[in-house]
VOKOL-16626 format. One record per residue (C-alpha): residue number from 1; residue in three letters; y, x, z negated. Coordinates in steps of 0.1 Angstrom, whole numbers, plus 2048, in hexadecimal, padded with zeros to 3 digits. Layout:
N
<drenmi NUM 'ALA' <Y X Z>>
...
***
This chain:
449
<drenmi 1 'UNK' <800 800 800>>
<drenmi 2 'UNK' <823 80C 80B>>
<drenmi 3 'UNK' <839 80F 7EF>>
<drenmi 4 'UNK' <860 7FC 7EF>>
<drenmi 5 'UNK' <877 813 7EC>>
<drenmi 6 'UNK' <898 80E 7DD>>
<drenmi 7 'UNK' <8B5 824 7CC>>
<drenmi 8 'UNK' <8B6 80E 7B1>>
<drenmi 9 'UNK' <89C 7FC 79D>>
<drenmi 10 'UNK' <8A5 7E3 782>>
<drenmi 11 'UNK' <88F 7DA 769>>
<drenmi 12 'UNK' <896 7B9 759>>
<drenmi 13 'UNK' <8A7 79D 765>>
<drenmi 14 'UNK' <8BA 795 745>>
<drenmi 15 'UNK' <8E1 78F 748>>
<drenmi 16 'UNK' <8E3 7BE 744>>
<drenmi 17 'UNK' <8CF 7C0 760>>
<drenmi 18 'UNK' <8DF 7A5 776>>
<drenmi 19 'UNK' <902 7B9 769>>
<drenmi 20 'UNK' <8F9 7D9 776>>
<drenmi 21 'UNK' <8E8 7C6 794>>
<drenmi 22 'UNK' <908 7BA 79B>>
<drenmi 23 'UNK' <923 7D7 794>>
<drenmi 24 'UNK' <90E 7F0 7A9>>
<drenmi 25 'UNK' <911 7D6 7CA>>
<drenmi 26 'UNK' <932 7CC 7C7>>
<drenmi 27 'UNK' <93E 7EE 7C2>>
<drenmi 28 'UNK' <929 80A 7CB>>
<drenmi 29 'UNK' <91B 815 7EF>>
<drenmi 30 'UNK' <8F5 815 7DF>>
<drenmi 31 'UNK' <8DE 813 7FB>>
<drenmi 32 'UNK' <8C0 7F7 7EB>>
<drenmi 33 'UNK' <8BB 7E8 7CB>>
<drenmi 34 'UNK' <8A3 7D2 7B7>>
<drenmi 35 'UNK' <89D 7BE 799>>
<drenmi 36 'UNK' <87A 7BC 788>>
<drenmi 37 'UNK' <877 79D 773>>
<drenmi 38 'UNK' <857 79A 760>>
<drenmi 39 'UNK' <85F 773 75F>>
<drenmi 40 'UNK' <85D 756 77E>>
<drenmi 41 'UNK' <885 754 77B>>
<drenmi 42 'UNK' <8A8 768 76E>>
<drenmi 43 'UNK' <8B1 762 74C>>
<drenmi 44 'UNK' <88B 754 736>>
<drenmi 45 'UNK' <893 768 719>>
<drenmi 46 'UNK' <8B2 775 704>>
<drenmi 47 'UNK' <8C9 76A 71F>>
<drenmi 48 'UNK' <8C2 748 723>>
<drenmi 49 'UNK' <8DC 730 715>>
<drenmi 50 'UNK' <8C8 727 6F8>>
<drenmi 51 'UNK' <8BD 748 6E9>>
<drenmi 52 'UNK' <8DE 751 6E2>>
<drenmi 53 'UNK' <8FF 744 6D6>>
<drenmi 54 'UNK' <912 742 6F3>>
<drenmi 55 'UNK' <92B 753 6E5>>
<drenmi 56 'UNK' <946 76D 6FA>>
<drenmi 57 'UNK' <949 781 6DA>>
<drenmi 58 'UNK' <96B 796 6E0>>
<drenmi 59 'UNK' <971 7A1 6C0>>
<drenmi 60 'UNK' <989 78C 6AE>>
<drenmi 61 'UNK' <976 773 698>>
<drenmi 62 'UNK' <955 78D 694>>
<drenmi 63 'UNK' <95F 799 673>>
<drenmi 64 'UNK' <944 7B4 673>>
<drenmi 65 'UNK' <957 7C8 68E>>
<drenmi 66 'UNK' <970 7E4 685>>
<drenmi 67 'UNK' <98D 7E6 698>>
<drenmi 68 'UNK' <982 801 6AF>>
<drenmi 69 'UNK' <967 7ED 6B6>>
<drenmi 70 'UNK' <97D 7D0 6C1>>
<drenmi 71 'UNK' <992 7E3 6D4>>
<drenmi 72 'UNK' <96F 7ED 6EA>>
<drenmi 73 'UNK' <95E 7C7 6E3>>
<drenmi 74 'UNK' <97C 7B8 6F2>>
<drenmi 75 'UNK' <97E 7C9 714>>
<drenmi 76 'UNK' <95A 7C6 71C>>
<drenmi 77 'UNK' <960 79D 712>>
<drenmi 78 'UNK' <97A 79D 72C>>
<drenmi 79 'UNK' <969 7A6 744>>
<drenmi 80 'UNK' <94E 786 73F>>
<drenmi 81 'UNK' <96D 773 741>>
<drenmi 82 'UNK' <979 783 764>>
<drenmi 83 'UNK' <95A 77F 773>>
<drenmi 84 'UNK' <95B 75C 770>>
<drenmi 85 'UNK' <97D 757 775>>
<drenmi 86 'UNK' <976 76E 798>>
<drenmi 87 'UNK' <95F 752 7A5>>
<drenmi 88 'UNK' <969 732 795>>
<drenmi 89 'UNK' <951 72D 77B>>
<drenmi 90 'UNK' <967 724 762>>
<drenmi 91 'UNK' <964 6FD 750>>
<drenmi 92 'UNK' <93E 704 761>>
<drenmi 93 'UNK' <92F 720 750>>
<drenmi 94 'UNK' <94E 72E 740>>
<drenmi 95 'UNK' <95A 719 723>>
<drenmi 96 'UNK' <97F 718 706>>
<drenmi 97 'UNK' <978 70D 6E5>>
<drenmi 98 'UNK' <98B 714 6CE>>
<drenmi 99 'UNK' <97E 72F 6B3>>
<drenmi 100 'UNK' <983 73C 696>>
<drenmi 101 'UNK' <977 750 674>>
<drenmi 102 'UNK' <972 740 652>>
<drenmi 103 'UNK' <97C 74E 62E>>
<drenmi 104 'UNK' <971 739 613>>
<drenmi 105 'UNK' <979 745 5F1>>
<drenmi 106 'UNK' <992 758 5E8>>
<drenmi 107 'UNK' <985 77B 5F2>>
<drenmi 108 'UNK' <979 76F 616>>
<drenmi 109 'UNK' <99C 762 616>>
<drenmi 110 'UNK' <9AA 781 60E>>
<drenmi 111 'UNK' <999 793 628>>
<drenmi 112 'UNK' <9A3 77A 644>>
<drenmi 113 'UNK' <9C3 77B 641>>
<drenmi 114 'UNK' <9C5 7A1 63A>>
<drenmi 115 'UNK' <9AE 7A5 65E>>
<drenmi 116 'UNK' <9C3 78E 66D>>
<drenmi 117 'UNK' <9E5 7A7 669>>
<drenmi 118 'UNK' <9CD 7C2 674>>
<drenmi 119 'UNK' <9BF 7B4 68F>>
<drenmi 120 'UNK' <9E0 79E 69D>>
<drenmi 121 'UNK' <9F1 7BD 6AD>>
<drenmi 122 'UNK' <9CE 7BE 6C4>>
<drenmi 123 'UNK' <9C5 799 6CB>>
<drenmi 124 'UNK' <9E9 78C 6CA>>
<drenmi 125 'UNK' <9DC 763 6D0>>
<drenmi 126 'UNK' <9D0 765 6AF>>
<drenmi 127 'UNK' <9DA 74D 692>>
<drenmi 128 'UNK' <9D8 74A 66B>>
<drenmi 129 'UNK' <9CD 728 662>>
<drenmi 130 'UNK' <9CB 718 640>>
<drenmi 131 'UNK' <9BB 6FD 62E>>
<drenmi 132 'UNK' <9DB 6E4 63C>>
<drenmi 133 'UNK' <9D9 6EF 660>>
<drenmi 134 'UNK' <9B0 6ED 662>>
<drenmi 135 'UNK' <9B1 6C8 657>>
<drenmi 136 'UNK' <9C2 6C2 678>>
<drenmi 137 'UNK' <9AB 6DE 68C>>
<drenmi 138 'UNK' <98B 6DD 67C>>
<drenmi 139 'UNK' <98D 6BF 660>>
<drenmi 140 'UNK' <965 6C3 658>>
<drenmi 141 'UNK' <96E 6E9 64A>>
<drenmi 142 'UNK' <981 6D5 632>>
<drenmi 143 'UNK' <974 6B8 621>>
<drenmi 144 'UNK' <955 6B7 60A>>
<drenmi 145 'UNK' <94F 695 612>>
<drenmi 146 'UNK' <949 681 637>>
<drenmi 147 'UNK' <961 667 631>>
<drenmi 148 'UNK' <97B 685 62A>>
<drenmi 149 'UNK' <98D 67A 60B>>
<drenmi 150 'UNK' <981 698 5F2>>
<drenmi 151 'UNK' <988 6BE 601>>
<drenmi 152 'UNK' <973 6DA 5F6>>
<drenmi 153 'UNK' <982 6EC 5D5>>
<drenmi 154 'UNK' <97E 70E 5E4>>
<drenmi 155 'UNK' <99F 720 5F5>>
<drenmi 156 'UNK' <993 724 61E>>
<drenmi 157 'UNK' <9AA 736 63C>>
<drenmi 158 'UNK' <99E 73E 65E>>
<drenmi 159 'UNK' <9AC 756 676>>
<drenmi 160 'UNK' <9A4 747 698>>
<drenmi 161 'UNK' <9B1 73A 6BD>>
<drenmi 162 'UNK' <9B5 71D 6CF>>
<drenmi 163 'UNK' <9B2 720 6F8>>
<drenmi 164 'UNK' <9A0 741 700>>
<drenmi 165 'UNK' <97E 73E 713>>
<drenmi 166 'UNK' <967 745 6F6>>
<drenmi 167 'UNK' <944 735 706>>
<drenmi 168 'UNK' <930 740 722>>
<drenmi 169 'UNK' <90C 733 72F>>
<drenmi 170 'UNK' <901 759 731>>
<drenmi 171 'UNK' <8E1 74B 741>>
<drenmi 172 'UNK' <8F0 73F 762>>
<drenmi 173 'UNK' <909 75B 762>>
<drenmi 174 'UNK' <8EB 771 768>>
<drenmi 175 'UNK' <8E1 75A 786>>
<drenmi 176 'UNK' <908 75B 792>>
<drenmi 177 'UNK' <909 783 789>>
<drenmi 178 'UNK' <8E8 789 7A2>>
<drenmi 179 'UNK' <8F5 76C 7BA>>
<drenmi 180 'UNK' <91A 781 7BE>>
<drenmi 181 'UNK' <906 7A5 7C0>>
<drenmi 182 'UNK' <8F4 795 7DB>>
<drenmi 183 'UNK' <90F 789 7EE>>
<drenmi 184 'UNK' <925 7A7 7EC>>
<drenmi 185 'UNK' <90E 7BC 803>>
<drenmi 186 'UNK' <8F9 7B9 81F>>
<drenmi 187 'UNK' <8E0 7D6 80C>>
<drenmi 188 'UNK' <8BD 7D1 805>>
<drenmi 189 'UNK' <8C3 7C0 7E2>>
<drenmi 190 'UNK' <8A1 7AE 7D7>>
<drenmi 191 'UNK' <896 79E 7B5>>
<drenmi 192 'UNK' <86E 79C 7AF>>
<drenmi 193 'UNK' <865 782 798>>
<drenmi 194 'UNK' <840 77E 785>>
<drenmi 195 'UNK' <847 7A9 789>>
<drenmi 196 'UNK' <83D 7B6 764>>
<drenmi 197 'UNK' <83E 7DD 763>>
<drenmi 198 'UNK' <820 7ED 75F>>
<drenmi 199 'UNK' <82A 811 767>>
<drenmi 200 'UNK' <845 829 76D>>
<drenmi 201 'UNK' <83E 84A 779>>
<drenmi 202 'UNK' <854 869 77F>>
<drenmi 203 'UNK' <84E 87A 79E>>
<drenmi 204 'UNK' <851 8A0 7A6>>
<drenmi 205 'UNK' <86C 895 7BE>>
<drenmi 206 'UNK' <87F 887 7A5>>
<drenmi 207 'UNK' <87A 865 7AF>>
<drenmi 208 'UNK' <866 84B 79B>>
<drenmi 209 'UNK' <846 835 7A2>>
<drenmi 210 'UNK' <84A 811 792>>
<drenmi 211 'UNK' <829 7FB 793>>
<drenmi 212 'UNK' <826 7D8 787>>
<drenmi 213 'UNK' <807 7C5 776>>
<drenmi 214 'UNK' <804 7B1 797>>
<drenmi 215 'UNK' <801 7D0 7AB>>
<drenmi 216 'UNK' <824 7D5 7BC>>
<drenmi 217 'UNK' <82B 7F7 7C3>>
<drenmi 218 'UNK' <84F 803 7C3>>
<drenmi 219 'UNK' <862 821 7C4>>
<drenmi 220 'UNK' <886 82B 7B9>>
<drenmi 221 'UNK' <89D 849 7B8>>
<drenmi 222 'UNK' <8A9 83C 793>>
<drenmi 223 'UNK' <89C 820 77E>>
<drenmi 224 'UNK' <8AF 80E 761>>
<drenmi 225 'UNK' <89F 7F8 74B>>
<drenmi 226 'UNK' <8AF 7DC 740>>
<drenmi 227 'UNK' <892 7C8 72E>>
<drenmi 228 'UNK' <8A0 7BE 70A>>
<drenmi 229 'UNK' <883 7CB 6ED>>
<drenmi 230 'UNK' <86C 7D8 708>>
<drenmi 231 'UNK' <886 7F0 715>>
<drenmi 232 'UNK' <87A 802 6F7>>
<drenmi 233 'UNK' <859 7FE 700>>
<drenmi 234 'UNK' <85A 809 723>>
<drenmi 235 'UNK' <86E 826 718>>
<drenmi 236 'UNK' <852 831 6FA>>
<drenmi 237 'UNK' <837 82E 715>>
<drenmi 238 'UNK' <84A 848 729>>
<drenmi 239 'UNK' <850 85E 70E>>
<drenmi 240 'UNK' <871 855 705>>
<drenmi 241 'UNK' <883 84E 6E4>>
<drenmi 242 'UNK' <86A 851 6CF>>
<drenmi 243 'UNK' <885 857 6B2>>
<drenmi 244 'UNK' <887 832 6B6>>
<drenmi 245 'UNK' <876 80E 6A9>>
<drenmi 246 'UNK' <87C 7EE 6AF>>
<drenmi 247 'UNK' <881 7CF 697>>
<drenmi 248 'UNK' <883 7AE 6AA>>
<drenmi 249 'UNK' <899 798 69B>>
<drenmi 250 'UNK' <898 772 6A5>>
<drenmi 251 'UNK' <8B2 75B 69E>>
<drenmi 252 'UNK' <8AC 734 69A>>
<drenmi 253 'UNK' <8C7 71A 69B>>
<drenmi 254 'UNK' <8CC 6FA 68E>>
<drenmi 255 'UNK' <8D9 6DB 6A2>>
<drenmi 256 'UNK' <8EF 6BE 693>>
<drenmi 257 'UNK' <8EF 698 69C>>
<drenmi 258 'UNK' <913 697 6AB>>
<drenmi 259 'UNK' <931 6AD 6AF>>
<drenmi 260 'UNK' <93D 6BD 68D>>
<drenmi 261 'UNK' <952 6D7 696>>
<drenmi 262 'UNK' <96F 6DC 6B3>>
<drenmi 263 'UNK' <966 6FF 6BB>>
<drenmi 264 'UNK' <953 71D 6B1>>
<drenmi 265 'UNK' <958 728 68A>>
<drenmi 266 'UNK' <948 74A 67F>>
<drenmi 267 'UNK' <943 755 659>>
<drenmi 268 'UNK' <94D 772 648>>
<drenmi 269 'UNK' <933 790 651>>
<drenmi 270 'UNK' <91F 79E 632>>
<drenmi 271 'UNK' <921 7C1 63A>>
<drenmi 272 'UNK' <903 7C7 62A>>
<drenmi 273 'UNK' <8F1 7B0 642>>
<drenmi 274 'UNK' <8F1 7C8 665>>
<drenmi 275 'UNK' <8EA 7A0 670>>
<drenmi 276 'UNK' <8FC 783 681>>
<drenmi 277 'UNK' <90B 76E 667>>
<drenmi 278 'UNK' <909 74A 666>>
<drenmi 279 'UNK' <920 734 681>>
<drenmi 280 'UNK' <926 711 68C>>
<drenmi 281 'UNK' <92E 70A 6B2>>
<drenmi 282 'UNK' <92F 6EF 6CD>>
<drenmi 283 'UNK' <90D 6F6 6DE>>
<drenmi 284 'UNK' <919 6F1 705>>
<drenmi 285 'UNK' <8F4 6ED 712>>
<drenmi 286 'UNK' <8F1 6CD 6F6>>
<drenmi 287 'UNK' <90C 6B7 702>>
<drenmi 288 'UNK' <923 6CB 6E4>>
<drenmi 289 'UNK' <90D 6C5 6C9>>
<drenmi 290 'UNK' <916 6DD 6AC>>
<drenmi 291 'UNK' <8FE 6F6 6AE>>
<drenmi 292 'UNK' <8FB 70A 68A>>
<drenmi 293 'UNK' <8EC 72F 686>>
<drenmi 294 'UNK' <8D9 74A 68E>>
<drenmi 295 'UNK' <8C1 74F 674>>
<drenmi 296 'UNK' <8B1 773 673>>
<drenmi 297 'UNK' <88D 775 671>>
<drenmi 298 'UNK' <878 793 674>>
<drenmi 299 'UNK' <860 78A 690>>
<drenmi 300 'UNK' <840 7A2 698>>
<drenmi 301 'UNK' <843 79B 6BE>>
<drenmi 302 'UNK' <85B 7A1 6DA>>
<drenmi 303 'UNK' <861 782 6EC>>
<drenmi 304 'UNK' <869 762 6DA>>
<drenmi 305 'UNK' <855 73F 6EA>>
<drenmi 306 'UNK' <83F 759 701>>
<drenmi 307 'UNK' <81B 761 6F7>>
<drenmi 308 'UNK' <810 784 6ED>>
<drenmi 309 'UNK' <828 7A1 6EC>>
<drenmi 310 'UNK' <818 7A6 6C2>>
<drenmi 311 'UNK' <80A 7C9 6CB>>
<drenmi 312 'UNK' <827 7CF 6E2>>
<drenmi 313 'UNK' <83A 7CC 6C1>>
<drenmi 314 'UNK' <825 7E4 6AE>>
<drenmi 315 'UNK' <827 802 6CA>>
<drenmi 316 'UNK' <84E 7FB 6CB>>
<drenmi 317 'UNK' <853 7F8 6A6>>
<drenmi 318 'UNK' <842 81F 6A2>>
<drenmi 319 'UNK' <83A 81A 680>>
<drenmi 320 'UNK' <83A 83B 66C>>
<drenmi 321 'UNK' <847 842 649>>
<drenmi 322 'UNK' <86B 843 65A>>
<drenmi 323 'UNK' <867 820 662>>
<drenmi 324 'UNK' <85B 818 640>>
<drenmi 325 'UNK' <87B 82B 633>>
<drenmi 326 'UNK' <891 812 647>>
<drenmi 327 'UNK' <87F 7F6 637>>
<drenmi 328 'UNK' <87D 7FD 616>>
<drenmi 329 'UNK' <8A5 80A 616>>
<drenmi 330 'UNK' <8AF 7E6 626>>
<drenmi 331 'UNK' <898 7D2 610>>
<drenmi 332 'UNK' <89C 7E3 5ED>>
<drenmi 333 'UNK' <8C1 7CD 5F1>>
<drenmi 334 'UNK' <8C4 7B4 5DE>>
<drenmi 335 'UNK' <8DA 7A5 5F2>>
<drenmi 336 'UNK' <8C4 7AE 614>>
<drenmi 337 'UNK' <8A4 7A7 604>>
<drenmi 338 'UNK' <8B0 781 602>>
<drenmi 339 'UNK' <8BE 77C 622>>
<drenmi 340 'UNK' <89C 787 631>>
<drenmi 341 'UNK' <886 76F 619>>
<drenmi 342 'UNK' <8A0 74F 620>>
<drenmi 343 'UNK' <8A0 754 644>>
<drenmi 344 'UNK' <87D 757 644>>
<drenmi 345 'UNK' <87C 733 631>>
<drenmi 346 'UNK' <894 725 649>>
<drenmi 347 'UNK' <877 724 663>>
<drenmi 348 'UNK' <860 712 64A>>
<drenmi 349 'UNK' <85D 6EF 652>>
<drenmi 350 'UNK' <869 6D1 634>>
<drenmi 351 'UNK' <878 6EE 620>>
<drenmi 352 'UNK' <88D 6FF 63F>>
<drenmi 353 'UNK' <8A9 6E5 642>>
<drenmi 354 'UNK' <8B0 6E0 620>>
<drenmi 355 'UNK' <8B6 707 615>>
<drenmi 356 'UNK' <8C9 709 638>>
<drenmi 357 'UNK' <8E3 6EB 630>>
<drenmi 358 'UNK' <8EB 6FE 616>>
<drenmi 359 'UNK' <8F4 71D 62B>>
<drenmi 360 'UNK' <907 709 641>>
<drenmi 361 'UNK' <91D 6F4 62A>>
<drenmi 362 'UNK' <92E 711 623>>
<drenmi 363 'UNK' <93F 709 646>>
<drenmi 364 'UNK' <93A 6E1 646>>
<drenmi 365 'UNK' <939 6DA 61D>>
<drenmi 366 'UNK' <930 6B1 628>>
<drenmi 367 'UNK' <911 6BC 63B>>
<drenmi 368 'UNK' <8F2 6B0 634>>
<drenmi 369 'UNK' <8CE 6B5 63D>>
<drenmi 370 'UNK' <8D0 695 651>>
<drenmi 371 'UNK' <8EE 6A3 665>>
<drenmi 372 'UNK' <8D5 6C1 674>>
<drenmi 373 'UNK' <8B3 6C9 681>>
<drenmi 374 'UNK' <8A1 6E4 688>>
<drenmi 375 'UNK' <8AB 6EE 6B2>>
<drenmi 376 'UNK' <886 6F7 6C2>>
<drenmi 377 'UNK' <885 70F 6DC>>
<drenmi 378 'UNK' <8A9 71F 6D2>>
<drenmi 379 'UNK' <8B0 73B 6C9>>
<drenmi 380 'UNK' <8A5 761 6D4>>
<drenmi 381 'UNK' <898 786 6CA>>
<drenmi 382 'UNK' <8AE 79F 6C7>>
<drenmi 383 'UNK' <8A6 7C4 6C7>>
<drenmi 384 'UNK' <8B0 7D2 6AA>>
<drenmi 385 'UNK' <8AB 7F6 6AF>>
<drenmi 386 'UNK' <8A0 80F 68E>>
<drenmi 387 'UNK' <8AD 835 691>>
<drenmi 388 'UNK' <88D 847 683>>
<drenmi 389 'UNK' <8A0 86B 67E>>
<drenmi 390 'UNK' <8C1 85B 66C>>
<drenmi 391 'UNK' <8A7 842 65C>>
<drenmi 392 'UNK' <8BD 828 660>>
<drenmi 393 'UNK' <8C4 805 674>>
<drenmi 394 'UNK' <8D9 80A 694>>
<drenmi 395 'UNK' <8F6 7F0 699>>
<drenmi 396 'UNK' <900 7E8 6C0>>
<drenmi 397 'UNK' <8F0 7EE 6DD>>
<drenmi 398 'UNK' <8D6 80E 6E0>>
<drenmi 399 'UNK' <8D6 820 703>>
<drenmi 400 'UNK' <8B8 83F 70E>>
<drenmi 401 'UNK' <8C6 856 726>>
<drenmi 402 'UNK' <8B1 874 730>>
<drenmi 403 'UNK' <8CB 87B 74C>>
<drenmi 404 'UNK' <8AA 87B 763>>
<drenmi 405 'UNK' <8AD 85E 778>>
<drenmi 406 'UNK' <8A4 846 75A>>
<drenmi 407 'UNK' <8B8 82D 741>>
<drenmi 408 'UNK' <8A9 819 72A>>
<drenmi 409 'UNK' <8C0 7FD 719>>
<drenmi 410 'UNK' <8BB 7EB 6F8>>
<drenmi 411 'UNK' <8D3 7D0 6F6>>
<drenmi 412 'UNK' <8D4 7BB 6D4>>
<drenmi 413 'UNK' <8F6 7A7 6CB>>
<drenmi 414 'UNK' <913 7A3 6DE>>
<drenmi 415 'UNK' <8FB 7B1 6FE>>
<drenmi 416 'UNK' <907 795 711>>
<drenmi 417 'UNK' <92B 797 70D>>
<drenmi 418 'UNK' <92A 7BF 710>>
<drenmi 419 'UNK' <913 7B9 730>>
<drenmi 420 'UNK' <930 7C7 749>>
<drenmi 421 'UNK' <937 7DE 733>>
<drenmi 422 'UNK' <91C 7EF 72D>>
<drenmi 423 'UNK' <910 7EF 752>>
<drenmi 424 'UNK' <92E 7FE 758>>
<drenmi 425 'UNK' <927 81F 744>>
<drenmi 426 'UNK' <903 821 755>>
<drenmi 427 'UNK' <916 817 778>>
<drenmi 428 'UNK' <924 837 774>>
<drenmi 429 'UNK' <908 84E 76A>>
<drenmi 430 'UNK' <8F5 83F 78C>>
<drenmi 431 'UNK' <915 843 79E>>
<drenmi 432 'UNK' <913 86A 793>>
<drenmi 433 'UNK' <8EF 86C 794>>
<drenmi 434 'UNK' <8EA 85B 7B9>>
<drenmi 435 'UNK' <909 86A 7C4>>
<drenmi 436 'UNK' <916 84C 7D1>>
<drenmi 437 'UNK' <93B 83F 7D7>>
<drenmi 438 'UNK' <949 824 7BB>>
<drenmi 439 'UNK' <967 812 7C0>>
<drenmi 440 'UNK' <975 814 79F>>
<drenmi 441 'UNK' <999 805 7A8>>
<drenmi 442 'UNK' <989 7E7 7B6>>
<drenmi 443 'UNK' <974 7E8 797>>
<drenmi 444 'UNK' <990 7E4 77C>>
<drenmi 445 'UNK' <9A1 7CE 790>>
<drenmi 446 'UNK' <988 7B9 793>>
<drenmi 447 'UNK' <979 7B7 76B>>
<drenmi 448 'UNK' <991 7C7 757>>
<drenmi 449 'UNK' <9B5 7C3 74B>>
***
């Protein structure tokens, strides 16, 4: 059998590997490129718009993220947003709501507002709201009682925004992201569906062999891997970052009656918690049902609602005393050690909505467990990626980069909002490796500010 040769192989056909997909066609003279996608269409897993929250997360209500963070959060969010403003995809796949983050007490309070003059100078929209002003924005923040006569004793403010696009449908921007790559050149630019890698071999030649468990052969001159927890996998098969585990984390969400909130409100991060905290949002594939979540749950598998991937866990995970390290330092918290036995009863049938209601009346104090139910089939795995020489838990997104052809991408939250953004740093190193020309000016015309 004749191998396919391209200059680019893709692996994964996740919203990071319909980003690069897209950025090397529109601007780059590469010659062919494909997309592998173990599943029958783009976007099954992580991508799809309901594993995730939906969420463009910029920077400005994520209370986990330091100000240089922001500053680097905020451009790769604005690029989402030109993309879809580019081709008219706004009110379709592109969404405003308003937003905002919650202090309740007075130290949360404290901290908004203190964040807020910190962080005004570099998201000038933003507002400082108090317990008046959210009875007229978000009157369910407010009242401990549905009939909205008693308000909760507790001193709240929220630092948020009113008309920015906040909500995006990553899911069918992957389709429109591989759609748009497709139409802006007449190269060979393929995607391969039912196409699980099997293999990846480096050649003498400095070129790579790619096989698939159906039997496709392909070849590429360089070959990035795009494939969520199994980019780890792929990668330790190869040889590669073995200094590195994996801990899937799935999130669950839960799924009110009717429409409790306005717009998206996020907590105040635990910064002992390297997790998502708990926040309430119109759910735009649910007819604006208030969607409440993620949960954090340890899971020993890679995919969430696919069968297998258990021992695909254990070989990514590469359990040694190092590993062991990492766990014991998150778990001997008191404070960690609680969050990871609650979450783990919030997917426990007849006991689950009870103990979450009480998580989530910290944002609606008049819910109730007849307000919510459990949402089946949302929510996601992310990668959460374990340093085994630092013995710690790596925050972000985790890249391997032998400077050999190869990149291997692990992409836990915000992956989908830094999509562009982080194809755009490996659109360079191909650009360098492949020697090929790359528009830049048309580039940050284009997607940036």
């Amino acid at each position: 059998m004749n191998k396919k040769h391209y200059d680019v192989i893709i692996v994964g056909g996740g919203i990071s590997g319909a980003a690069i997909f897209y950025e090397l066609a529109k601007y780059t003279d590469v010659k062919s490129m494909c997309i592998l996608e173990k599943y029958e269409d783009l976007a099954t897993l992580n991508t799809k718009g309901t594993s995730n929250s939906q969420t463009i997360h910029v920077g400005d209500i994520e209370t986990n993220y330091t100000l240089e963070k922001a500053h680097a959060t905020k451009r790769s969010a604005k690029m989402i947003e030109k993309f879809c403003l580019q081709y008219e995809l706004e009110n379709k796949i592109m969404f405003s709501h308003q937003k905002m983050a919650l202090g309740v007490g007075d130290e949360e309070v404290a901290f908004i507002t203190k964040r807020y003059h910190d962080f005004k100078e570099l998201f000038p929209y933003l507002e400082l709201w108090d317990k008046e002003k959210l009875k007229e924005l978000e009157p369910k923040l407010v009242w401990q009682d549905k009939e909205q006569t008693i308000e909760r004793p507790e001193n709240i403010v929220a630092m948020g925004a009113k008309d920015q696009y906040t909500t995006v449908d990553f899911g069918e921007m992957t389709k429109a992201l591989v759609k748009q790559g497709t139409k802006a050149s007449d190269i060979p630019s393929d995607v391969y569906f039912n196409s699980q890698i099997k293999d990846i071999i480096e050649n003498d030649d400095k070129t790579f062999d790619v096989t698939t468990e159906n039997g496709e052969e392909y070849s590429a001159n360089f070959v990035i891997v795009n494939a969520g927890a199994h980019s780890l996998y792929i990668a330790h098969k190869m040889g590669y970052g073995k200094h590195m585990g994996c801990l899937p984390m799935a999130g669950s969400f839960y799924m009110t009656s009717g429409d409790f909130l306005n717009g998206k409100v996020y907590m105040v991060q635990n910064d002992k918690l390297p997790f998502a905290a708990l926040h309430g949002d119109p759910d735009i594939l649910a007819n604006g049902k208030t969607r409440f979540g993620p949960t954090a749950l340890m899971m020993p598998k890679l995919e969430r609602f696919k069968p297998g991937t258990y021992m695909d866990f254990w070989k990514t995970l590469n359990f040694d005393g190092n590993i062991v390290k990492i766990f014991w330092d998150l778990l001997k918290d008191s404070d960690i050690r609680n969050y990871v036995f609650k979450n783990f009863l919030f997917e426990i049938p007849f006991i689950n909505k009870k103990l979450f209601v009480q998580d989530a009346k910290k944002i609606v104090p008049s819910l109730t467990t007849d307000d919510i139910e459990y949402a089946k089939g949302f929510g996601g795995v992310r990668p959460q990626v374990l340093d085994k020489e630092k013995q710690k838990l790596m925050l972000g997104e985790a890249s391997i980069n032998p400077g050999n052809g190869l990149i291997f991408n692990m992409t836990p939250s915000p992956g989908a909002t830094s999509c562009l953004g982080n194809a755009e740093r490996d659109l360079k190193v191909i650009v360098e490796y492949l020697n090929l020309n790359y528009n830049e000016d048309a580039f940050i015309a284009d997607l940036t500010e």
